[in-house]
N, C-alpha and C positions, 0 to 999 in steps of 0.2 A: 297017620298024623297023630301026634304026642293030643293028648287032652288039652285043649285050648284056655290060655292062658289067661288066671285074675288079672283085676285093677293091681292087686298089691303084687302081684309077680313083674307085671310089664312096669309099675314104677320103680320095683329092684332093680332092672336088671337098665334103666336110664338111669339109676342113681349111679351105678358099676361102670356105666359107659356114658361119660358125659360126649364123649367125642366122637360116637357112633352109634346115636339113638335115631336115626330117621326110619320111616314105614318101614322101609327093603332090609333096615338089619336087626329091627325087632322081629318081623315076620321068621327073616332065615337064622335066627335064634332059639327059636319056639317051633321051626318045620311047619309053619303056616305057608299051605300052598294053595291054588287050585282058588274056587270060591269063598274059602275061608279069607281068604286077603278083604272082600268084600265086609265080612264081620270085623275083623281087625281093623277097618278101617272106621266103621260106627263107632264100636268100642271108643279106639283114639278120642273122636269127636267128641264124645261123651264125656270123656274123663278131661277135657277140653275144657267142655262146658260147665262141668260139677268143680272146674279149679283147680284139677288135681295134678296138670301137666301143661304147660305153654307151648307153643308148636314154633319154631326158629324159621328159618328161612327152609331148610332143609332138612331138621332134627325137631325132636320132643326133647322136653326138661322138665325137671320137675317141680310147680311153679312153687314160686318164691328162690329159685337158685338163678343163681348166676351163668350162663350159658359156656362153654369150654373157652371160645373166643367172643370179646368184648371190649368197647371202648371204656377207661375208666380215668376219673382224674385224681390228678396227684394230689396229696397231700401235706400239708410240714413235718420234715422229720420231728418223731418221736422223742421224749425224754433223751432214747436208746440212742439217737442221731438216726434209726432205723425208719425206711420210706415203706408209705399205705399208700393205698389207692383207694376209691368207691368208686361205684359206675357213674360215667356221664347221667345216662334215665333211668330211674327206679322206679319200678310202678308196685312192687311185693306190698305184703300187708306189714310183714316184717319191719324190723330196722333196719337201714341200710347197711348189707354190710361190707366189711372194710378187707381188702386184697393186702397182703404183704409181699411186696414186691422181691422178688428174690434179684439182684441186679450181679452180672456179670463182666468182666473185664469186655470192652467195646461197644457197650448200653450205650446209648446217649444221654449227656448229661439232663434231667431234669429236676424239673423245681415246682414249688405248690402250684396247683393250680394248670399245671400244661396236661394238655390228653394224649395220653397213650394205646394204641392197640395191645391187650395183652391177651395170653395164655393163659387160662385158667386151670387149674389145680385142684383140687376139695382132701382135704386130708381130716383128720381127727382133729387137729389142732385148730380147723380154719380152713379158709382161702390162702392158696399164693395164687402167685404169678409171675413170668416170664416176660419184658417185654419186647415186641415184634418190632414195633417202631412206633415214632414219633411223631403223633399229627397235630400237633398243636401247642403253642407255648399260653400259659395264664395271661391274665388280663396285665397289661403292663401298669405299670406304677411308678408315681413320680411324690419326692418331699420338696416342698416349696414353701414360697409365700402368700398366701391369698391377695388378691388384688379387687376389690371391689367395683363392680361396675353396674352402669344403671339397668343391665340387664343381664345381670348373674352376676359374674366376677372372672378371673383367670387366674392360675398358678403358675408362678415366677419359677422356675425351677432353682434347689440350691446348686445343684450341680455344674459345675464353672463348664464342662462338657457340652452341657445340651444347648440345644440352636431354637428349642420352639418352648411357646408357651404354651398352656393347656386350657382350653375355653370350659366353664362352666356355667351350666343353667341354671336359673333360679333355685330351681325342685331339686338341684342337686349341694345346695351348698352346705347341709350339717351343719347352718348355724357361725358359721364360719365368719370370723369379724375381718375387715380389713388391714395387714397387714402380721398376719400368725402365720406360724408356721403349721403347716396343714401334707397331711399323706392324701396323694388322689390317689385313685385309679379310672382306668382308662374304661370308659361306658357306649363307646361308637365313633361313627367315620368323623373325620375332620368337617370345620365348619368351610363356607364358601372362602377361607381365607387359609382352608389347610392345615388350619391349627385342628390338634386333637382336641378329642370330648372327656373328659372327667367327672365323676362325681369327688366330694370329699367323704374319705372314709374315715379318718380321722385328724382330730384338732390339737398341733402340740406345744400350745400357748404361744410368748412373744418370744422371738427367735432372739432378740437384743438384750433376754434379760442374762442378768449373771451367771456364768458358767452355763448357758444355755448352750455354748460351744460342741464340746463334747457329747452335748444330749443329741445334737442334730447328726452328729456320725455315730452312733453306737445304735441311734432307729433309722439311718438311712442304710447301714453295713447288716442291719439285724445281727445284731451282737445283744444275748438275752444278758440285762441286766436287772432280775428281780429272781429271787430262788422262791422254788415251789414249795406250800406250806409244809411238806411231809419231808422235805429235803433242810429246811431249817430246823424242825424238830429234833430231826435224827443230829442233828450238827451239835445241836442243845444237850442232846443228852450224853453226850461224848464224855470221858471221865480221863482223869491223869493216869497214868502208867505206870504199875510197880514193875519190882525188877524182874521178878520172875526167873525165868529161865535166861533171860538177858546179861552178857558182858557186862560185867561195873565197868563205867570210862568215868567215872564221875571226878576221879582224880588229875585226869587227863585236862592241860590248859587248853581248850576247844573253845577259843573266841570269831564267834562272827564280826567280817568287817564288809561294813556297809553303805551305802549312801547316808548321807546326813538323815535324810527325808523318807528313811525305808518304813515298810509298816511291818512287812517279815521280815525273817533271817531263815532262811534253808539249808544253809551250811556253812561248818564252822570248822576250825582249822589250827594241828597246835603241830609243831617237830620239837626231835631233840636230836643229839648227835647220835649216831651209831657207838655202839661201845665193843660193838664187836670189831676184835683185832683182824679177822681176815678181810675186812671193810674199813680198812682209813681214810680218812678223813668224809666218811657216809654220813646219813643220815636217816634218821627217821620220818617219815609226813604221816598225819594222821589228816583223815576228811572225814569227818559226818555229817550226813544228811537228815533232815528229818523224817520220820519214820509216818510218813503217811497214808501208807497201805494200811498199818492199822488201822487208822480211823477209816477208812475210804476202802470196802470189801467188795470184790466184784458182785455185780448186780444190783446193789442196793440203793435205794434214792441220791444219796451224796455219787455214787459213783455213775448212775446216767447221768446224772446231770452235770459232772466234772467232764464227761468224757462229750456232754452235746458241746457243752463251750471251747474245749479242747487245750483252750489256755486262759490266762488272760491278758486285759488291755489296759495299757497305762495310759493315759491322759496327764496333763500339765494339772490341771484340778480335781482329777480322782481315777481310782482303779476297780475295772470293775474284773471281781476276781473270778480265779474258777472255780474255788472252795469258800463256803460261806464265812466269815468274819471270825465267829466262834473257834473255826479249826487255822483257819489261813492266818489271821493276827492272835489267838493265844495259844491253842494246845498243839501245834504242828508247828511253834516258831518256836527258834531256840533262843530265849528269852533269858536275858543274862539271870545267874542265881536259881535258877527252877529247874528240877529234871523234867526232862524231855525223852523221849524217845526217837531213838535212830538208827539209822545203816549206816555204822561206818567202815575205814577202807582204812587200811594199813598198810603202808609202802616203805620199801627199802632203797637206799636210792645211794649210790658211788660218791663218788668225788666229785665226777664231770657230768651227775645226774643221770648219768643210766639207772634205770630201773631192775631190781636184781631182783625181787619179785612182792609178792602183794598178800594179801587175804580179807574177805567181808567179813564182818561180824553185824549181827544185830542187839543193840547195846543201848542201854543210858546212859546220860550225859547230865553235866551241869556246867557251862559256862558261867566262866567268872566275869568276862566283860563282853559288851558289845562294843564296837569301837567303828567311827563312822572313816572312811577312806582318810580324809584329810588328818584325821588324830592322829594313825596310825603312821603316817607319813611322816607328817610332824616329831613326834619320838625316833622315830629312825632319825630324822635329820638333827637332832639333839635338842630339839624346844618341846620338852616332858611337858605335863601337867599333875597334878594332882592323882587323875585317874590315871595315866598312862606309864609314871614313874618307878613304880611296884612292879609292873609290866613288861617295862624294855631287857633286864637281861633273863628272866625269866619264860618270858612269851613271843618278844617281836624279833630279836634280834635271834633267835634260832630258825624264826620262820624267814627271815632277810637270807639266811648262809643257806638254808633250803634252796630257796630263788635265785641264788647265787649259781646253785650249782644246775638247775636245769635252766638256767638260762643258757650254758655253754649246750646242753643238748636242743633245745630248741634253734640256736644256732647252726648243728650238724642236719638238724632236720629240715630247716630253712620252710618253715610254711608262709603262706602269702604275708606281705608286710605291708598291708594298704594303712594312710595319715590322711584319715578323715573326719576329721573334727566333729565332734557334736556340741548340740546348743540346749541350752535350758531355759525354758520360759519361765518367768517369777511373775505369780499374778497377786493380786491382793485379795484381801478377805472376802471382796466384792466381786471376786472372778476378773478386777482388770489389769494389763499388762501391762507391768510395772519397768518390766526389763526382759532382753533376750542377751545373752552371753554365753560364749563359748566353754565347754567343763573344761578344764584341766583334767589331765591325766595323769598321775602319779604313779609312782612303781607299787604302790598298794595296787593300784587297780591291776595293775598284770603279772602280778600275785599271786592275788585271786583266779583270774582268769587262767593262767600256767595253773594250778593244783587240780581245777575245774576239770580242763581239759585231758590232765593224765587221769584225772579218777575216772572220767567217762570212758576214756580208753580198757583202764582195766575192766569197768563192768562188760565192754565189750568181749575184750578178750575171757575172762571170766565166763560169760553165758559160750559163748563158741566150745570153751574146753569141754564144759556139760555136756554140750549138745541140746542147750535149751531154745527155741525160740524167742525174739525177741523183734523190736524195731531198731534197726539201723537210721544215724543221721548220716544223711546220703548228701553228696555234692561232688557233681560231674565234673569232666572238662569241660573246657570252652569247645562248642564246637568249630567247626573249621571254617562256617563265615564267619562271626565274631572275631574269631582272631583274625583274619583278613582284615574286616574291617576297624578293627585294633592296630594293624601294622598303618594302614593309611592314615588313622591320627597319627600316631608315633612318626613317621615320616616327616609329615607337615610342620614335625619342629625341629627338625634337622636329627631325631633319635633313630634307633633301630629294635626292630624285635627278631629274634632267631627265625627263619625260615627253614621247614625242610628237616626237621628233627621233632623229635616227642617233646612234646613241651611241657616245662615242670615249673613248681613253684619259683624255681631258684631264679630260671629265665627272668619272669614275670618283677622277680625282686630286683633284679642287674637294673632293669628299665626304670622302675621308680628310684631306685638310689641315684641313677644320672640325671633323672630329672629332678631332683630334691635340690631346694634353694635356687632353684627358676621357677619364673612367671608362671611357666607353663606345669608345673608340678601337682598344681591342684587339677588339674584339667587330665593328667597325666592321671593321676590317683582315679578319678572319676571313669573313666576311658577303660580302665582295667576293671573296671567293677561291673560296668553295663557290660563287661565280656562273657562276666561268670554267668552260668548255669545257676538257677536258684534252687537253693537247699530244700530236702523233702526229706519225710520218715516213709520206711519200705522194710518189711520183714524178709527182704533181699538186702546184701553186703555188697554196692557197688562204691564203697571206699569216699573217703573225703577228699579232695583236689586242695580246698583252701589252707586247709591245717596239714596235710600232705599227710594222713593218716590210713592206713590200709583198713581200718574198722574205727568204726565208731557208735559211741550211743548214749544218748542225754539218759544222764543216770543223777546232775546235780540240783536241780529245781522242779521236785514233786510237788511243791504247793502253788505252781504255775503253770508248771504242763503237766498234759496226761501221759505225754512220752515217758517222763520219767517217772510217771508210775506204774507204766509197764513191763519197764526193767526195771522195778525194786520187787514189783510180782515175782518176775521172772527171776530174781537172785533168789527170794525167799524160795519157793519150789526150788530151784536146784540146792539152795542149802537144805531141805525139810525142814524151817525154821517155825513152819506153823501151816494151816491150813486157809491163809487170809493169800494164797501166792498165784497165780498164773493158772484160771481155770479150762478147762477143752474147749469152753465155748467161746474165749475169750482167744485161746489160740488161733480154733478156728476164722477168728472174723479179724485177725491182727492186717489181712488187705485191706480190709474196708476201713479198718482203726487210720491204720496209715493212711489213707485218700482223703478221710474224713479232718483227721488233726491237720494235715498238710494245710487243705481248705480251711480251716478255721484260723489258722494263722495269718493266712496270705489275707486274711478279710480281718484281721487287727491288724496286720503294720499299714492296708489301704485307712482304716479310721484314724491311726494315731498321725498318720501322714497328712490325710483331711484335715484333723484338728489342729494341727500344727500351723498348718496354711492358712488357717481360717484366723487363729490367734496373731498370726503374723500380721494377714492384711488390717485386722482392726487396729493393732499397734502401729502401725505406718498409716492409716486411717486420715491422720489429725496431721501427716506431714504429706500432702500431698502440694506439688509444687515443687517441692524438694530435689535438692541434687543428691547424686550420692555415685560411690565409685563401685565395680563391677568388674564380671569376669563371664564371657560367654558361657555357660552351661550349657548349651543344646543347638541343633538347628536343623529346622524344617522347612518344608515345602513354605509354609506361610509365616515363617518369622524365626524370629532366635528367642533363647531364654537366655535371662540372664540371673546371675545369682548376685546380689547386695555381700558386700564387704563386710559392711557392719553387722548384717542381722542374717546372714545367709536365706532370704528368703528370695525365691524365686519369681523372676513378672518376665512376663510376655511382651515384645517389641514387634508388631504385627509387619510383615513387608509389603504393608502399601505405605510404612512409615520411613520407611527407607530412602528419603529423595522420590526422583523423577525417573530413577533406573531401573530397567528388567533386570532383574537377578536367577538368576540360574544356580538351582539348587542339587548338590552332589551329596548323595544319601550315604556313600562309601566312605568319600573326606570326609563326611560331615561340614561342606563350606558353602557358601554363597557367595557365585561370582558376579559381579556387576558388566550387564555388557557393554556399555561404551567405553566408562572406564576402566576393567576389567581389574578392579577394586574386588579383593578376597577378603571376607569374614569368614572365623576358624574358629574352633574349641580354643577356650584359655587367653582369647584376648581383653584388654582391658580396656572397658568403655566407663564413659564418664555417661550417668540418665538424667532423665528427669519422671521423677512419679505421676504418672496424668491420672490414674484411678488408682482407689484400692476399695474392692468390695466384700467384709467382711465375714456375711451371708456366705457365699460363696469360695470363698479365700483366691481371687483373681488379683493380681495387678497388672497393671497396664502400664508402660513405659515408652518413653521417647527418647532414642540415640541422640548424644550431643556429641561424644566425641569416641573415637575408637581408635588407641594405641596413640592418644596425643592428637591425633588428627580431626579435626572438626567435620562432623557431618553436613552435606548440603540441606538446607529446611527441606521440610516434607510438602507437596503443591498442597495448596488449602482445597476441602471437600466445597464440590461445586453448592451452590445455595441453594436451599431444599432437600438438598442430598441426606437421607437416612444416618443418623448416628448411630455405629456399633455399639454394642454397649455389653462391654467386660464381660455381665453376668447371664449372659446366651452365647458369648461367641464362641465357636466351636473352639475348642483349645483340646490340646493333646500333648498330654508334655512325657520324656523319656524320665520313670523314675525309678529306683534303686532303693534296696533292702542292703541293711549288714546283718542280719540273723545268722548266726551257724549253728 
């Protein structure tokens, strides 16, 4: 037998092997055999007892570590969007410390607070971890109202969704006044009535006060809206941009055109005609974008914290951005009259707006003007101004004969041609809702959008010829129930949709232009939208469906997305433009980038949607009673939606309102048939309502069917006496809703 082994040999050689330290394979490690095991065995105890080793179920460790396999709970992602863990029980002398989760394609999703079984790890760097599976979700959590009562209170939830209220104890209320809005979480089993237990963990004043709207979706969605001290600083100390090694465009007329009401400008936009003779009648397009890689370097405070937010969220009352103020509204925005910095994109373009080919530069700039959509329009159609007169044969009307000519290729290409109106809330200084109206859209706006769209293309194509890595904006087909149940709307109005062949944009466009200038066209419009597959970033190329594009990649809105400042990285590295471009680690983790941005989107258009709602019902608030005319939106198991004429807001028609009739509900059609009188509700019919709630809190309304297609409804039986009133702002509601993001 070898000379029997120290304390510090037998806790080496458990440091070396966290995952097969037990008695039997330290002994046959060291050739302890025979009686010696008896001494090995004291030993253990000993180093047991003096603290120097924990003894597991079946292993030794060395105390104060974390054992190979353990329960540990999650944590909020990081700055980095990166997920920790600590263990469930900690008993070390130590600080507790923290696991970085290493997560692989088919994890289960988790969030703060849920426990996972993981693998443990010990590297030089730390702890990882691997996880095995999922046993537990965090403590759930509801935003509400406090409700004061003579023995604790309850929370109202704002969520038009939820069916229950949340009972809280005295000892639990944080002070919590009656009628705030208040964050629980969930503290134990339900009371004798079923209701959950709550404590308040936090207080987030009166829910009614102004622009409190928005504030209620941006901390129910967890959307971080405050930048961390050292991520403002660094924003602070940002400085203007000489020219340096940069392209002069300063001569170049590169005018941003924008909403009335923009705070940025990220790209700007000038053409002139081709002069070259083997290109008649061609063109010039120039696009740049603002150069916001430079300010925003990977890894650095401005850049975790762009990439946890992923984008950002607009509100009717404010935006809360992905870049702090400093960079997002002054030195990242092209700000008429001031150099700036940019990537711009040069294109050559025919007759009929083919593309004959491109090239990046990274360049300054100086815009001469910024011009809001309606100015721009305005001038094209020959009512100049002051600002815009200097302008028209110099700057707009080369970029009109541009547009000109890729509008005939956008025609050849034929991508989806969905007429879906958008609305604008005008609120007053006091946050209240003054007006909702429909935007206009003007050939400025799709303009813009056509120059948008081919510059994104070429950064695409561009990175592919490198062979650089980047993210793709991805968007699928429809799969093949959607379009089924796509064809059985489309039937139910006497239309058709191609069976039996690949189906392409152009199909999709034949159906909307036959139903354009019918009833049923909005309904039509709607119907093809809940078909699509929704849009994601993927550092895989599975092509665009909507815009009928083989590659694509948001390459024009860096002071909004992160997307696109991972292809301005990725141009700078394949150009060697500098060392601020597309780093290994950055490569490496562009899966998680893209899972990551995806999700943080999809959790801004559910808030801007909330808020939307929310501001609707309090505008219709004060007309309850009210008639108004309508067009089915939706239909469920328990009622139909219906969308307002005037304000496109959506409310609920429950079907116990429906008359005295069973209605049978066909998830395919999407109809409700009545069975005696075998009376059909459909998509796209027009009912005449009446408002019986609107709860602002919430964003619910509630309506009552008076007439549908001209026909008067039968009254609804009156709730028997005593009978429990539903009420708006718990009743389960589930309504079908729809993103345009590409």
């Amino acid at each position: 037998m070898r000379d029997f082994p120290t304390k510090d040999e037998i806790l080496e050689f458990i440091r070396a092997h966290p995952g097969a330290s037990g008695k039997r394979e330290i002994g046959r490690a060291f050739g302890i055999k025979g009686n010696a095991r008896v001494e090995l065995k004291r030993v253990l105890r000993e180093m047991a007892a003096e603290g120097l080793i924990e003894k597991g179920r079946k292993q030794f460790r060395k105390s104060g570590e974390l054992p190979p396999v353990t329960v540990l709970r999650v944590l909020p992602p990081d700055a980095d969007g990166d997920m920790w863990a600590e263990p469930q029980n900690w008993e070390g002398e130590d600080a507790v410390p923290r696991v970085a989760l290493r997560l692989k394609k088919g994890d289960p999703t988790i969030g703060a607070g849920d426990r996972i079984l993981t693998k443990i790890e010990r590297g030089e760097d730390g702890y990882s971890g691997r996880i095995m599976r999922k046993i537990g979700s965090g403590p759930a959590k509801v935003l509400g109202i406090f409700r004061q009562h003579e023995f604790g209170g309850r929370i109202v939830p704002v969520d038009k969704k939820s069916d229950r209220e949340w009972v809280v104890a005295p000892g639990d209320r944080n002070g919590a006044r009656d009628g705030e809005l208040v964050e629980g979480e969930h503290v134990g089993r339900g009371d004798r009535m079923g209701l959950p237990k709550a404590k308040v963990i936090e207080r987030l004043g009166d829910p009614a006060a102004p622009r409190s709207v928005s504030l209620i979706a941006i901390h129910e969605h967890g959307i971080p809206d405050s930048f961390p001290d050292e991520v403002v600083k660094q924003a602070i100390k940002a400085k203007p941009v000489a020219l340096g090694k940069r392209e002069d465009l300063r001569h170049l007329p590169l005018i941003t055109i924008d909403p009335s009401d923009a705070r940025d400008h990220d790209d700007a936009v000038a053409a002139e005609p081709d002069t070259d003779p083997k290109n008649p009648g061609g063109h010039i397009l120039w696009v740049a974008i603002a150069d916001v890689a430079h300010y925003v370097t990977p890894g650095s405070p401005l850049d975790r914290e762009a990439r946890k937010r992923g984008n950002s969220t607009y509100f009717p009352d404010r935006v809360v951005p992905m870049l702090p103020e400093e960079l997002s509204g002054d030195l990242c925005s092209l700000h008429e009259g001031v150099e700036r910095p940019c990537i711009a994109l040069r294109m050559v373009l025919d007759a009929d707006g083919r593309k004959l080919g491109h090239r990046f530069t990274r360049a300054l700039m100086r815009s001469p003007a910024a011009l809001s959509y309606e100015e721009a329009q305005a001038a094209i159609d020959g009512e100049v101004t002051d600002r815009t007169e200097p302008l028209l044969d110099w700057v707009l009307r080369p970029l009109w004969a541009a547009y000109d000519a890729l509008r005939h290729a956008r025609t050849h290409r034929a991508p989806l041609e969905l007429d879906l109106p958008e609305r604008k809330i005008v609120l007053s200084d006091s946050g209240e809702v003054l007006s909702v109206a429909f935007l206009d859209r003007f050939d400025a706006h799709k303009l813009i959008e056509e120059f948008m769209v081919l510059a994104n293309v070429c950064a695409a194509e561009t990175l592919e010829a490198k062979g650089r890595p980047l993210l793709y904006r991805v968007h699928e087909e429809p799969s093949a129930e959607k379009l089924d149940q796509l064809r059985d709307v489309v039937e139910s109005v006497g239309l058709t949709l191609a069976k039996g062949q690949v189906l392409k944009t152009r199909h999709l466009n034949t159906l909307l232009n036959d139903s354009a200038g019918h009833d049923h066209a909005e309904m039509i419009n709607l119907s093809v939208l809940r078909s699509m597959m929704q849009a994601y970033y993927a550092p895989e190329n599975f092509g665009h469906f909507g815009l009928n594009l083989a590659r694509y990649a948001h390459f024009t809105s860096p002071i909004r997305r992160y997307a696109d400042l991972i292809v301005h990285r990725a141009l700078i590295s394949a150009h060697k433009w500098g060392d601020d471009g597309l780093d290994p680690d950055e490569v490496d983790r562009l899966p998680d980038t893209a899972e990551h941005i995806s999700q943080t989107e999809r959790r801004s258009m559910l808030a801007e949607r909330d808020t939307t709602d929310r501001y609707l019902a309090a505008y219709l608030s004060e007309r309850v009673g009210n008639e108004f005319e309508g067009k089915v939106s939706g239909i469920a198991r328990f009622g139909l939606f219906v969308k307002l004429d005037e304000t496109g807001a959506d409310g609920l028609i429950p079907i116990s309102r429906l008359g005295r009739e069973y209605w049978h509900h066909d998830p395919d059609t999407q109809t409700l048939t009545a069975e005696k009188s075998r009376r059909v509700i459909g998509l796209g019919m027009k009912v005449t309502v009446r408002l019986a709630e609107a709860v602002p809190v919430t964003g619910g309304l509630l309506l009552e069917l008076l007439s549908i297609e001209d026909r008067a409804m039968p009254q609804t039986r009156t709730p028997r006496k005593g009978a429990p009133k539903r009420k708006l702002a718990r009743s389960r509601i589930k309504r079908n809703k729809t993103g345009r993001r590409r």
